[in-house]
ZADO-272124 format. One record per residue (C-alpha): residue in one letter; z, x, y. Coordinates in nm, 4 decimals, padded with zeros to 6 digits. Last residue first. Layout:
BEGIN
<res:A	z:Z	x:X	y:Y>
...
END
This chain:
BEGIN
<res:X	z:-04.1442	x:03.6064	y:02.5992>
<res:X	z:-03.9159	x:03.8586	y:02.8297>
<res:X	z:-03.7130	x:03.9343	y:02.4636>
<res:X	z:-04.0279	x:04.0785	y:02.3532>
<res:X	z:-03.9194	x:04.3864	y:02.5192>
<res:X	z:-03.6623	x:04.4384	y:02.3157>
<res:X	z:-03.8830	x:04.4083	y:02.0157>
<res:X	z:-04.0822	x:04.6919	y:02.1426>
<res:X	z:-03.8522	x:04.9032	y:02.2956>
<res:X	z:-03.6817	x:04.9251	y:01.9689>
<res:X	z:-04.0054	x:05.0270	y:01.7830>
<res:X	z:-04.1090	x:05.2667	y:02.0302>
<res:X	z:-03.7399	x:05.4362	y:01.9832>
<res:X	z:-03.8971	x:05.7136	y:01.7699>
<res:X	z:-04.1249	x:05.8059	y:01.9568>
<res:X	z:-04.5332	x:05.7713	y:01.8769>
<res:X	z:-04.8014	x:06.0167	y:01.7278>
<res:X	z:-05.0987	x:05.9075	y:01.4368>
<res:X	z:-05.2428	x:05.6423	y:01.7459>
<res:X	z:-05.5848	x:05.5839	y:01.5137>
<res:X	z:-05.5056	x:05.2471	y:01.4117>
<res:X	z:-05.7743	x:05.1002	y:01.1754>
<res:X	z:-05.5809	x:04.7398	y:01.2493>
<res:X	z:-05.4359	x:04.5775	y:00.9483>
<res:X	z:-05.5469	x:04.8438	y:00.6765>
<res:X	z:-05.3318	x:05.0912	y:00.9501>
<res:X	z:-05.1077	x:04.8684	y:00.9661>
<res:X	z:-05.0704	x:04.8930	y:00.5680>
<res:X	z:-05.0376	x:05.2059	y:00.5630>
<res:X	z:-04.7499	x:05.2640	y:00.7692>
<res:X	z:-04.6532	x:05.5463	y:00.9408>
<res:X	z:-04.7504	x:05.3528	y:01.2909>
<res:X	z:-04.5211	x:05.0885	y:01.3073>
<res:X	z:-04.2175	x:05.2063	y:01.1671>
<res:X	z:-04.0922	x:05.5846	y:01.1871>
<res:X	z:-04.3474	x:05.7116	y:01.4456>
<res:X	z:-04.3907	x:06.0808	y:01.3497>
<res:X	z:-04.2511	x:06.2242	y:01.6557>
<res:X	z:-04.3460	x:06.3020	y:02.0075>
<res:X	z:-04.1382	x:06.5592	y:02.2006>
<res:X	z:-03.7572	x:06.5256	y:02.3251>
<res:X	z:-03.5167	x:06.2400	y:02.3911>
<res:X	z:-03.6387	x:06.2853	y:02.7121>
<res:X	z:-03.9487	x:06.0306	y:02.7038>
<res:X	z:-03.7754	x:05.7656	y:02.5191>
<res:X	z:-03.4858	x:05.7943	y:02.7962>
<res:X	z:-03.7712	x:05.7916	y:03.1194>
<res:X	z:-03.9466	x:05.4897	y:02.9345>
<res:X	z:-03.5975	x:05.2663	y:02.8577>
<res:X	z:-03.5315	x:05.3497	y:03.2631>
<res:X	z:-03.9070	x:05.2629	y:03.3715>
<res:X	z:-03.8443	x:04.9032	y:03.1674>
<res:X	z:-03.4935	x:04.8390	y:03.2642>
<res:X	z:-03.6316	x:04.9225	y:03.5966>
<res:X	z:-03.9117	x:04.6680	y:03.5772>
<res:X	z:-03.6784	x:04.3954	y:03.4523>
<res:X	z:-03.4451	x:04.4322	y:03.7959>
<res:X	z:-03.7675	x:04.4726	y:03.9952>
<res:X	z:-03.8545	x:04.1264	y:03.7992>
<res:X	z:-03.5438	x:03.9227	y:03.9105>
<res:X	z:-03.5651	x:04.0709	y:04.2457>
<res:X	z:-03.9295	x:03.9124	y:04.2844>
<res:X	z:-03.8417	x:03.6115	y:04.1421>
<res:X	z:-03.5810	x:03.5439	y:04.3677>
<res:X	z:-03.8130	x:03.6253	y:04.6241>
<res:X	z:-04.0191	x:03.3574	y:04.5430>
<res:X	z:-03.7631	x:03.1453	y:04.5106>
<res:X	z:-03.6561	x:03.1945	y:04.8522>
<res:X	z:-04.0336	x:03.1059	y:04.9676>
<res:X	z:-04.0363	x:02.8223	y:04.7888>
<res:X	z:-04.1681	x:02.7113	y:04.4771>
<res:X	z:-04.2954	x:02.3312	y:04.4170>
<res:X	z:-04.4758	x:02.2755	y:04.0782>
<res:X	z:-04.8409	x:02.1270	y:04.1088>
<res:X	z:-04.9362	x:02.1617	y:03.7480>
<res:X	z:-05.2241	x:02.3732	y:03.7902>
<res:X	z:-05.1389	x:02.5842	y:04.1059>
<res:X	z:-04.8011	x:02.6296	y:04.0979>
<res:X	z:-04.7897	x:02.6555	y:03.7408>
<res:X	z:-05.1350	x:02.9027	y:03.7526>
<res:X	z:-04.8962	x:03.1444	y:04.0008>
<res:X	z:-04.5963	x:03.1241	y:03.7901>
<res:X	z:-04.7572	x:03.2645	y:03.4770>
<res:X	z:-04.9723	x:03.5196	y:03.6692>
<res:X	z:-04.6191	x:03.6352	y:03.7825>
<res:X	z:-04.4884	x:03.6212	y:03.4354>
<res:X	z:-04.7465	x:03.7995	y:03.2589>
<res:X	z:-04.7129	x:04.0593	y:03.5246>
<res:X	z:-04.3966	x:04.1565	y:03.3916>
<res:X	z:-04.5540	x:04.0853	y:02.9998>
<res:X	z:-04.8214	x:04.3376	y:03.0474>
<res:X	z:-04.5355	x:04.6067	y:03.1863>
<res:X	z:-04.3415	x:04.5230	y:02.8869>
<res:X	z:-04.6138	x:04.5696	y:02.6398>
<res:X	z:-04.7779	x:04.8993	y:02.7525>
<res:X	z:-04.4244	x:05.0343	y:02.7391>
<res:X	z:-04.4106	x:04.9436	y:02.3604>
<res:X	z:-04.7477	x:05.1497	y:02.3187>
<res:X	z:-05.0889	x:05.1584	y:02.2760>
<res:X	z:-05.2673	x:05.0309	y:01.9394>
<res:X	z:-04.9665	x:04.9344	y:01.7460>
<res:X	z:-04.8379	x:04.7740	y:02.0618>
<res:X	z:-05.1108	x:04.5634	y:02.1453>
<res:X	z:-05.1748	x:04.4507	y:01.7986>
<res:X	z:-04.8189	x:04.3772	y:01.7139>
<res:X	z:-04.7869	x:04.1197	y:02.0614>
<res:X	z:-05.0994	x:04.0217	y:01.9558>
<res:X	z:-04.9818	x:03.9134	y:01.5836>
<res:X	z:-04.6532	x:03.7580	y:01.7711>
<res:X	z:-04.8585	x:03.5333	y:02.0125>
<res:X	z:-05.1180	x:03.4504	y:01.7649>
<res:X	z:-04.8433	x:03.3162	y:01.5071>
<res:X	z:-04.7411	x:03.0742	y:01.7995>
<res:X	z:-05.0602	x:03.0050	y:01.8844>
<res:X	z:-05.1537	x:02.8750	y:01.5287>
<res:X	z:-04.8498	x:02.6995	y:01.4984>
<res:X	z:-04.9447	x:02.5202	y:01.8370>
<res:X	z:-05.3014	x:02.4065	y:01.7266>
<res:X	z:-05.1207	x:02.2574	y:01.4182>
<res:X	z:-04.8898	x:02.0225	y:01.6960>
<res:X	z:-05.2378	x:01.9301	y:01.8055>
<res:X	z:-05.3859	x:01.8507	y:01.4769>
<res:X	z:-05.0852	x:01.6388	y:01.3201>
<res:X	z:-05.1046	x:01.4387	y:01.6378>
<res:X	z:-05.4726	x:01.4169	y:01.6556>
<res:X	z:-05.4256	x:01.3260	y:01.2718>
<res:X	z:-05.1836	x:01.0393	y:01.3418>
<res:X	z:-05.3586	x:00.8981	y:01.6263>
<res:X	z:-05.6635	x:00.8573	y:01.4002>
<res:X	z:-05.4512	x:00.7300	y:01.1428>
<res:X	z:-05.3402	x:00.4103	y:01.3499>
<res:X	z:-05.0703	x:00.2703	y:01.2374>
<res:X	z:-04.8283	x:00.5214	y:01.1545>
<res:X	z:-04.4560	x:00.4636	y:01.0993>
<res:X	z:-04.3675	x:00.7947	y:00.9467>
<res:X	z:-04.5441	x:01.0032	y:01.2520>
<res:X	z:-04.6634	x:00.8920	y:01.5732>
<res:X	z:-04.5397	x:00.4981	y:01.5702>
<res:X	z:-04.1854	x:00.6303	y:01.5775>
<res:X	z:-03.9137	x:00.5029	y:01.3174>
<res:X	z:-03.8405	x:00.7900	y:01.1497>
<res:X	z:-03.8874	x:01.0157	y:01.4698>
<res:X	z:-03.6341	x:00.8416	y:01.6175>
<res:X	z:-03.3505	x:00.8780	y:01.3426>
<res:X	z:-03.4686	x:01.2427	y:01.3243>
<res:X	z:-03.4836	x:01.3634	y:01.6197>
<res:X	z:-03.1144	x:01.4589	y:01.7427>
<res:X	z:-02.9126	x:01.5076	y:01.4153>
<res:X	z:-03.2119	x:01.5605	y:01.1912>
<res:X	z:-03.2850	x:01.8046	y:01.4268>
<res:X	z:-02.9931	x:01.9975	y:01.4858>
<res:X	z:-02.9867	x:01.9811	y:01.1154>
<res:X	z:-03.3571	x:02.1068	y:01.0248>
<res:X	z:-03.3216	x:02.4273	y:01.3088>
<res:X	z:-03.1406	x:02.6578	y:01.0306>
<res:X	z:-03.3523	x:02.5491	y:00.7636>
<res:X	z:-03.6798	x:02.6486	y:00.9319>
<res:X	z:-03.5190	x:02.9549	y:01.0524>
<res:X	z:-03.4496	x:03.0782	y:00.6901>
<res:X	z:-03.7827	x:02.9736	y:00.5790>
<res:X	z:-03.9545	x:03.1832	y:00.8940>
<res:X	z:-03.7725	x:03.4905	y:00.8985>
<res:X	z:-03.8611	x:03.6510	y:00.5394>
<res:X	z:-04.2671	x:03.5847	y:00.6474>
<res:X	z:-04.2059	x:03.7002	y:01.0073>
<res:X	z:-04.0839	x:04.0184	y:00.9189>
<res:X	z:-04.3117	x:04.1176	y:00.6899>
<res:X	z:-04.5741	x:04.0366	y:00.9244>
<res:X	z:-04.3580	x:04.2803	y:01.1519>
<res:X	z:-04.4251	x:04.5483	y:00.9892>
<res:X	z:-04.0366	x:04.7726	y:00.9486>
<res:X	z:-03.9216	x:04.5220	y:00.7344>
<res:X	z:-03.8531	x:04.7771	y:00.4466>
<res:X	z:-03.4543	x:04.6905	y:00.3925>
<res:X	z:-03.3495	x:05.0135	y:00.3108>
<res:X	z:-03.5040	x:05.1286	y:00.7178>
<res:X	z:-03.2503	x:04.9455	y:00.8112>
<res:X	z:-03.3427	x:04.9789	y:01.1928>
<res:X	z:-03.5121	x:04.6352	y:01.1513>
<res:X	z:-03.2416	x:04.4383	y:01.1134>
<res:X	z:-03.0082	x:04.5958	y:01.3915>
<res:X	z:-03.3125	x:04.5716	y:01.6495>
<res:X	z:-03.3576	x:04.1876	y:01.5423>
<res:X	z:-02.9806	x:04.1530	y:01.5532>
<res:X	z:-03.0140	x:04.2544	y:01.9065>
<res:X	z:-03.3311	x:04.0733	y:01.9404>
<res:X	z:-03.1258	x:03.7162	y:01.8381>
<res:X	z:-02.8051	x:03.7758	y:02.0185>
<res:X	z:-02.9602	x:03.7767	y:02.3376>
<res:X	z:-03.2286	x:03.5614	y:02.2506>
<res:X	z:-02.8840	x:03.3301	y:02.2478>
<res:X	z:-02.7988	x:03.3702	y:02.5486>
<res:X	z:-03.1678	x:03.2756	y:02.6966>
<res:X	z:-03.1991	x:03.0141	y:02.4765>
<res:X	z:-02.8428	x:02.8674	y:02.6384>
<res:X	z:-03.0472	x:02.9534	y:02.9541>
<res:X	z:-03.2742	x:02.6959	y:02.8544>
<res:X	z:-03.0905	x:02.4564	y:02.7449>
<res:X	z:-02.8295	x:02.4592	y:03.0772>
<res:X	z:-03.1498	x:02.4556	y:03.2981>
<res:X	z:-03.2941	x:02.1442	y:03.0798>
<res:X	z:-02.9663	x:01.9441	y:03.1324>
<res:X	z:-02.9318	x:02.1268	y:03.4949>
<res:X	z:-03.2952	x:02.0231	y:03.6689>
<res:X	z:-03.4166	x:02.2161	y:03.9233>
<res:X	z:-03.7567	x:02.0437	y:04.1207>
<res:X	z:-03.6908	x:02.0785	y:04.4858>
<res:X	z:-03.4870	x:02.4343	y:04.3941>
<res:X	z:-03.1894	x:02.4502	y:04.6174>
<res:X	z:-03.0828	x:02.7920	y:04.4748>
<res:X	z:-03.2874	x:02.8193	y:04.1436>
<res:X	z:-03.4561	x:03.0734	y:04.2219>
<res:X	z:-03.1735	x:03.2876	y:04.4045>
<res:X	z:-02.9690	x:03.2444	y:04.1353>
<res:X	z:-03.2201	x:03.3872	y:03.8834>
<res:X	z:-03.2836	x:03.6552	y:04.0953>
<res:X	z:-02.8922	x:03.7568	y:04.1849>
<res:X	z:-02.8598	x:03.7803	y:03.7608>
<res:X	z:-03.1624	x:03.9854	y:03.7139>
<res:X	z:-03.0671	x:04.2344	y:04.0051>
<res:X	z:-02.7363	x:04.2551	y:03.9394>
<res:X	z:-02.7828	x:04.3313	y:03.5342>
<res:X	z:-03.0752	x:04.6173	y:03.6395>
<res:X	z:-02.7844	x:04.7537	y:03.8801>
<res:X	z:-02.5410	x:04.8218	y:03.5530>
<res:X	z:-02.7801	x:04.9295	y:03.3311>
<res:X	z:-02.8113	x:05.1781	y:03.6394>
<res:X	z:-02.4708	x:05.2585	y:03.6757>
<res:X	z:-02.4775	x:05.3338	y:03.2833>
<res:X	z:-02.2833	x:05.1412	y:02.9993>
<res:X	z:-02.4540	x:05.3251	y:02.6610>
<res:X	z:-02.6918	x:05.1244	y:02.4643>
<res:X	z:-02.6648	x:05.0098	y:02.1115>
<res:X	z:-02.3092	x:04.9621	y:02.1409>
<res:X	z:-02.2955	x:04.6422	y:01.9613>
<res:X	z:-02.1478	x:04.4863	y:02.2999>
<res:X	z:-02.3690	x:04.7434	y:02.4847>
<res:X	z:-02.6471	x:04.5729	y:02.3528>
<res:X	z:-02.5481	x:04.2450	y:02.3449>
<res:X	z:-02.5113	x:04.2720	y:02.7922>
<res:X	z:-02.8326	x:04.4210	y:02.7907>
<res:X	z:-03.0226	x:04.1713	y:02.5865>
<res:X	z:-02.8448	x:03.8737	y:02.7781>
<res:X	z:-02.9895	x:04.0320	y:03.1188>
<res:X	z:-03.3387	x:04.0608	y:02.9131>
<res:X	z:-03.2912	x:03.6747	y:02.8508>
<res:X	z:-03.3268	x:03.6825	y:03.2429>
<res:X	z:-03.7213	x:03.6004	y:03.1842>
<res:X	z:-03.6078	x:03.3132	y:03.0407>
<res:X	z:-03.4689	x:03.1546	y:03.3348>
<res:X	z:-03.7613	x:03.2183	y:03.5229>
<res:X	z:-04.0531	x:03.1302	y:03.3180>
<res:X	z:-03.8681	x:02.7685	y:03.2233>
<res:X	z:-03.8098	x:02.7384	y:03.6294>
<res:X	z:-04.1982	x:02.8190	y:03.6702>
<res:X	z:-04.2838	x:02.5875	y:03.3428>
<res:X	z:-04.0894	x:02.2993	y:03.4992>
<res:X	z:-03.7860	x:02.1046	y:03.3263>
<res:X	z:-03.6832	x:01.8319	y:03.1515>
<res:X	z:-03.9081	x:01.8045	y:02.8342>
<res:X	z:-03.9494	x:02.1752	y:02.8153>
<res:X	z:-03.6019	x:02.2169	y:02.7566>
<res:X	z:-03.6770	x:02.1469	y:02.3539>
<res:X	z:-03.8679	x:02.4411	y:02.3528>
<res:X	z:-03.6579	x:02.7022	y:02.4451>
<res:X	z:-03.3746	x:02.4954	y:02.2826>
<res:X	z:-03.5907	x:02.5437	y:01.9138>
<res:X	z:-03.7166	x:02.8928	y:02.0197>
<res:X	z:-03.3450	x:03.0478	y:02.0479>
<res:X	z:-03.2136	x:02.8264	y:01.8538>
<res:X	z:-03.4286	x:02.9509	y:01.5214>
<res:X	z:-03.3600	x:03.3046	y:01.6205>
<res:X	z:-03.0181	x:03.3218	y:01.6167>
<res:X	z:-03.0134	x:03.1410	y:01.2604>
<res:X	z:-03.3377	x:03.3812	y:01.1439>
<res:X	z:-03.1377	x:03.6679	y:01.2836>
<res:X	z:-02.7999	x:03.5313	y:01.0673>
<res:X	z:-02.9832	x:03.4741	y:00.7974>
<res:X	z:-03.1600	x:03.8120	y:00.7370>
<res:X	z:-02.8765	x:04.0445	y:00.6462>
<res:X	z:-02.6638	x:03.8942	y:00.4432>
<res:X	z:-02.8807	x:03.5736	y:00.3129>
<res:X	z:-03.1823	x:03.8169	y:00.2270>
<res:X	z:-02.9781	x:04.1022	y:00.1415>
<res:X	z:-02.8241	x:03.9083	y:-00.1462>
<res:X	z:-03.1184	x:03.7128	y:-00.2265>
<res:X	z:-03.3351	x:04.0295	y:-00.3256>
<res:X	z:-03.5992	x:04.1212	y:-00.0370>
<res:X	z:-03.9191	x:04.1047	y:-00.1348>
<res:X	z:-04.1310	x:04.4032	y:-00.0061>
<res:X	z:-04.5284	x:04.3909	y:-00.0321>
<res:X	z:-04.6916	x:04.5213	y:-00.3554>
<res:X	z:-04.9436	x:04.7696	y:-00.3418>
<res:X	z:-05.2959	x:04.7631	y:-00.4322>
<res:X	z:-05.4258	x:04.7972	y:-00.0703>
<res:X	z:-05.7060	x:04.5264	y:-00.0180>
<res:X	z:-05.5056	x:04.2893	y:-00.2516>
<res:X	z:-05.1665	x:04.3665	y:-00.1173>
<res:X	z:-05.3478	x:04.3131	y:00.2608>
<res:X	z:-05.4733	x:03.9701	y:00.1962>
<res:X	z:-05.1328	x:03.8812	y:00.0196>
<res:X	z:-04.9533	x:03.9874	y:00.3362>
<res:X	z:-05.1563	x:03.7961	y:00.5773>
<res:X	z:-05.1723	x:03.4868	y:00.3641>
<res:X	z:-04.7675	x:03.4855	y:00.3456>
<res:X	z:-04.7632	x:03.5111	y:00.7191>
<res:X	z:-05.0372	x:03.2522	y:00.8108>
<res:X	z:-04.8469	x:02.9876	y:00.6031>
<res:X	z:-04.5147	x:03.0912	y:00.7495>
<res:X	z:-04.6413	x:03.0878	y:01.1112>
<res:X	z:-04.8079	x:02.7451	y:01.0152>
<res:X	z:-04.4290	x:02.6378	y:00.8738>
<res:X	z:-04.2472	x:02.7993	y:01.1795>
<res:X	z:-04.4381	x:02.5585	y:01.3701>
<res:X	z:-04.4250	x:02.2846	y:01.1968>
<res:X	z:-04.0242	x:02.3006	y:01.3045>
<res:X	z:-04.1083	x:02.3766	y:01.6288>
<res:X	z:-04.2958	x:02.0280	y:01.6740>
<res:X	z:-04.0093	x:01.8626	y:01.4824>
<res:X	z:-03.7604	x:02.0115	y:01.7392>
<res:X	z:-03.9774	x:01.9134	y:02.0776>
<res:X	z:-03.9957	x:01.5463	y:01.9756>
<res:X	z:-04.0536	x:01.3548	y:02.2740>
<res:X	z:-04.4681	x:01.4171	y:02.2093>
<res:X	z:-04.6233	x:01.2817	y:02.4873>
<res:X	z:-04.5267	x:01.5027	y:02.7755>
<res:X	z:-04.4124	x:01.7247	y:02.5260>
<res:X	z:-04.7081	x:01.8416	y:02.4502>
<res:X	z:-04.8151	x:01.9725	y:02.7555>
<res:X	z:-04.5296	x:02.2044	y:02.8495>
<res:X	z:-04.5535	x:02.2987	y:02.4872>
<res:X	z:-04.9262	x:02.4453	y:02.5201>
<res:X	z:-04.8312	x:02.5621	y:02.8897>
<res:X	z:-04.6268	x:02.7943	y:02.6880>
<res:X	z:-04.8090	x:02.8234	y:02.4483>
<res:X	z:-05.1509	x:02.9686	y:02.6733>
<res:X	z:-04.9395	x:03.1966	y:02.8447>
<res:X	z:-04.8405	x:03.3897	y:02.5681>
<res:X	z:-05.1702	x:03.3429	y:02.3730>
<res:X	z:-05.3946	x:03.4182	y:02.6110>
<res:X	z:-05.1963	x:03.6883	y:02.7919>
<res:X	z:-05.1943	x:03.8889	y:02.4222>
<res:X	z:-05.5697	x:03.8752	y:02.3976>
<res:X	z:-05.6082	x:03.9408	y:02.7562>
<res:X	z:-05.3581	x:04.2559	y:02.7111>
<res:X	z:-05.5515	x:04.3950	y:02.3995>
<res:X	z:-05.8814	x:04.3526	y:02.5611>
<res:X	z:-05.7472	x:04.5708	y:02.8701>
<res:X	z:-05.6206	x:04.8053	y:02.5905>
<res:X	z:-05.9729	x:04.8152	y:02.4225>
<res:X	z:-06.1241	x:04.8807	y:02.7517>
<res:X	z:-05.9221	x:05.1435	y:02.8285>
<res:X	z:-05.9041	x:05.3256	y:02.5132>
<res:X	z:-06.3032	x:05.2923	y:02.5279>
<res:X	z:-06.3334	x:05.4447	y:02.8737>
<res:X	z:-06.1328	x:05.7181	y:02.7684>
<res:X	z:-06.3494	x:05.7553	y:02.4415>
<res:X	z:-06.6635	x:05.7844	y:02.6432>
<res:X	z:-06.5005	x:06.0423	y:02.9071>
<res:X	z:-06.3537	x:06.2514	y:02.6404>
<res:X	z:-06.7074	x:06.2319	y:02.4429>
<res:X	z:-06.8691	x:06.3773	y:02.7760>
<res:X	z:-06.6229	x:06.6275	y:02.8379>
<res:X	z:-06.6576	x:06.7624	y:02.4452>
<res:X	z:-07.0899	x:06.7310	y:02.5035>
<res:X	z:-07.0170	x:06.9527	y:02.8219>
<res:X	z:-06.7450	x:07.2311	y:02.7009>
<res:X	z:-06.3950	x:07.2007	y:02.8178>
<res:X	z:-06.2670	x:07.5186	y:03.0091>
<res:X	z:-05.8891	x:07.5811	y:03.0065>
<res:X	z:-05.7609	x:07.8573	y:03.2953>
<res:X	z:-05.5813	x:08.2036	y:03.2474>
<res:X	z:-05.6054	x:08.3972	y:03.5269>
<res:X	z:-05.6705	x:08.7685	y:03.5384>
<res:X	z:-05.9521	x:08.7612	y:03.8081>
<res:X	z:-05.9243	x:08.4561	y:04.0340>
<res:X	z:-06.2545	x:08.2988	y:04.1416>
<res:X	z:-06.4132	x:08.4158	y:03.7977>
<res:X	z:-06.1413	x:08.2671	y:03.6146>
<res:X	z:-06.1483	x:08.4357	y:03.2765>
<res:X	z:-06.1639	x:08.2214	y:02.9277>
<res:X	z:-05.9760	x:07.9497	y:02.7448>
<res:X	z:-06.1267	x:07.7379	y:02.5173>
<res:X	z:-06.0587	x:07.3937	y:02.4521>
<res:X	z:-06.2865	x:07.2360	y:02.2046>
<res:X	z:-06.0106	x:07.3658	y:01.9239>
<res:X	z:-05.7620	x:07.0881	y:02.0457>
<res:X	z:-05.9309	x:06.8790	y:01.7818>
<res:X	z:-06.1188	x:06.5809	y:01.9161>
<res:X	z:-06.0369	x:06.2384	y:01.8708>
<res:X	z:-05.6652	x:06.1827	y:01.7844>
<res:X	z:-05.6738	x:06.0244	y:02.1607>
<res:X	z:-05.3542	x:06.1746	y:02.2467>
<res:X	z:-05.4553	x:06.4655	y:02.2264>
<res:X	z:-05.8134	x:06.4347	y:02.4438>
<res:X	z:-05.5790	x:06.2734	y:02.7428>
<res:X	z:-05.3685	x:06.5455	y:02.7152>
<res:X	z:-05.6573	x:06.8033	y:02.7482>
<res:X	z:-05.8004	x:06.6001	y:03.0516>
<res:X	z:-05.4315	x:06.6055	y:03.1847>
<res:X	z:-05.4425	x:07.0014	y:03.1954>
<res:X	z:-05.7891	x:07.0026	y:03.3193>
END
């Protein structure tokens, strides 16, 4: 009964008045909680509801994770220009951004934060410059390698998270931090340890994202604890990161791309226009699952929680793996299946260790970011009211998996 009368508490329901407590007529003197009928019956409805809704949550977030990533894989087949297609990227995300936050100023009346130039080049650049190479040589490694060695190797970005994290002592050097970075780290060499199909120019690039994402949620995490700076919702977020990013990424490109992408038969020297809107259509189609991927990532863990998120996106990467092996035919052995394996245990304690120190920093809290604002609750009818007050940093650190 105890757990039933958690369960009804955390669902902001019911008021905690349906519990009653009364005499135990097996044990005189006792002290036990009895729900009434048409309050158990509601509990049970709005369990199943919470459940359902998270299990909706989770597909709508697998969908879009997985679905980009075999998106790019994909595209870059026939489309050598893996810079230029993140570059139209950011735009869509941009475009999306800016309508989200003008539809919700005009349904709430109140006008969304602009950051003045000074804090936007001091404090935002150097995120949206971290950031920017982070996707950009994620991306661009996809023309080398496989999407199981591309799951892998980013999966260890969490490794890089770690290591930044004690650097700007945001976390404290434990044994256990200590094991999580062993486990990661002998994974990822066990994986690619006489891998049939490893290659080291798109290895190198994608564990260079892997630093870097590193660098890039850490700052994230610094950004967004500034609670001055009023980027706490992450559509916010996106909108001030985008333009920055987009500039930051336009001379690696015009460096590697842009000469052949001047002259290519896809783009500036069009001949057929047919070709030139599927083109134009396809590389849309990604910006639209790239904004999808952060806007579920913020739907999942408005409505549940950061932890919800990391354990969806452990399993995310096994399911991951499994439809590469089975739709595009790559080769994993047996040792790199166990390098995976260690390489997510490693994750999944970082994740059960970030849970345990949320958990005894004390009781729940008014939820500092997410969940006190008005706005996400215009954006999603939220009705979580209780949160910690680390649920925001376990959520973007946790994004560092994607």
């Amino acid at each position: 009964m105890f757990l039933l009368k958690v369960l009804v508490h955390l669902s902001g329901l019911f008021p905690q008045s349906v519990f009653k407590r009364g005499a135990c007529p097996a044990a005189p003197g006792a002290r036990v909680l009895q729900l009434p009928r048409m309050g158990r019956w509601a509990l049970d409805v709005a369990f199943v509801w919470k459940a359902l809704l998270t299990l909706g949550l989770v597909l709508l977030y697998y969908c879009f994770s997985i679905g980009i990533t075999f998106y790019n894989k994909w595209l870059t087949k026939s489309f050598h220009f893996p810079l230029f297609m993140t570059m139209l990227h950011l735009a869509v995300i941009f475009l999306f951004s800016a309508l989200s936050r003008a539809l919700v100023q005009c349904s709430s009346h109140r006008a969304r934060v602009v950051l003045s130039w000074t804090d936007y080049l001091r404090r935002v650049a150097p995120t949206a410059l971290a950031t920017a190479l982070d996707v950009g040589l994620s991306n661009w490694s996809f023309l080398y390698i496989t999407v199981s060695l591309y799951t892998m190797t980013k999966s260890s970005a969490v490794l890089f998270i770690l290591i930044f994290s004690l650097i700007f002592k945001l976390e404290e050097l434990r044994a256990a931090l200590v094991l999580v970075v062993l486990l990661i780290a002998g994974g990822l060499f066990m994986f690619t340890y006489k891998s049939t199909q490893f290659n080291m120019e798109g290895f190198a690039l994608v564990l260079g994202a892997s630093f870097i994402g590193g660098i890039r949620w850490t700052l994230t995490q610094i950004l967004l604890q500034k609670a001055e700076l009023g980027l706490q919702n992450p559509i916010d977020t996106m909108f001030h990161l985008q333009p920055l990013m987009f500039l930051g990424l336009f001379p690696l490109f015009a460096v590697f791309e842009g000469l052949h992408l001047s002259t290519s038969e896809k783009i500036f020297r069009f001949q057929d226009t047919g070709l030139l809107l599927r083109v134009l259509g396809s590389l849309f189609l990604g910006g639209i699952l790239a904004f999808g991927l952060g806007f579920s990532e913020f739907l999942l863990v408005s409505r549940t929680s950061s932890l919800t998120l990391s354990i969806a996106g452990i399993f995310k990467e096994v399911c991951t793996l499994l439809l590469a092996a089975h739709l595009l035919g790559d080769q994993i052995s047996l040792l790199n299946w166990l390098g995976f394996a260690l390489c997510l245990s490693g994750i999944s304690l970082h994740v059960a260790l970030k849970a345990l120190h949320s958990r005894g920093d004390g009781g729940p809290k008014p939820l500092k970011g997410l969940g006190s604002s008005p706005d996400l609750e215009l954006l999603l009818r939220s009705s979580q009211q209780e949160e910690d007050d680390n649920e925001e940093e376990q959520y973007f650190v946790a994004q560092g998996q994607l």
